[in-house]
C-alpha positions in Angstrom: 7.6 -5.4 2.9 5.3 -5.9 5.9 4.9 -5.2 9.4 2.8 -6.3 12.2 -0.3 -5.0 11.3 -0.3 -4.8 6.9 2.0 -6.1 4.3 2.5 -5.2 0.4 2.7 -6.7 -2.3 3.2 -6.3 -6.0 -0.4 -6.5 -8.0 -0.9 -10.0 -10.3 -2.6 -7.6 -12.4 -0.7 -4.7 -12.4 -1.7 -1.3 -13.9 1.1 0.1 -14.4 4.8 -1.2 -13.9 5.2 -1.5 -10.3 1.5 -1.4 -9.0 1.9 -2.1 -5.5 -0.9 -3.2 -3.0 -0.8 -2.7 0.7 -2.9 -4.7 2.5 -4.4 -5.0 6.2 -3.1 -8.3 8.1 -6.6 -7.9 10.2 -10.4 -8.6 7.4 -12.2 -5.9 7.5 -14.9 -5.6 5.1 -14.6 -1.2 4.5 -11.2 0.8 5.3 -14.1 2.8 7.8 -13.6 -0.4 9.9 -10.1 -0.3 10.0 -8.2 1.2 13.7 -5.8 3.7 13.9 -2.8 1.9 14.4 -3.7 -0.3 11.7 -4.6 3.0 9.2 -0.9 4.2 11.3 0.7 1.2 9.9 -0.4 1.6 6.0 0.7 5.1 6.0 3.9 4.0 7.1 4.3 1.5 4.8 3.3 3.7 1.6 6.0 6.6 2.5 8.7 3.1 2.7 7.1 2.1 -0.3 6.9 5.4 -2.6 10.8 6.0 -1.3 11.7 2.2 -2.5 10.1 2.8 -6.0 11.6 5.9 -7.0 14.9 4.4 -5.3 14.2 2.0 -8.2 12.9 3.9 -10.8 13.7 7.6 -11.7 11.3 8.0 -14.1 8.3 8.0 -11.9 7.2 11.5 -11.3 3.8 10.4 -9.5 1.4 8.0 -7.5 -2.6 7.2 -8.1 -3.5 6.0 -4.6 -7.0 4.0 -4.2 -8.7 1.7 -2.3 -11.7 -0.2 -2.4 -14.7 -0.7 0.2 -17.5 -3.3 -0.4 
């Protein structure tokens, strides 16, 4: 799933089943540095994503949402 702006993908190190990452298409070093259409854009892409994954799993009854700076 992407758009113009970020893109996600499934972790190579997952977690948990069905870790996801969603990641800006533009380097920034902090999500501070990030602009609002691109911050826009993730947000977007996490409600497609959260809908998709309990489309595909009825068992999941939460999220953890993270990110990293530095």
């Amino acid at each position: 799933m992407e758009d113009e702006l970020a893109y996600v993908i499934y972790d190579g190190f997952p977690i948990v089943k069905l870790h996801c990452l969603i990641i800006p298409k533009r380097h920034v070093e902090t999500y501070f540095e990030l602009r609002r259409p691109e911050i826009n854009s993730i947000n977007r892409l996490m409600s497609k994503l959260k809908k998709q994954i309990e489309d595909k799993d009825s068992t999941v009854t939460g999220f953890n949402i993270g990110m990293n700076n530095g």
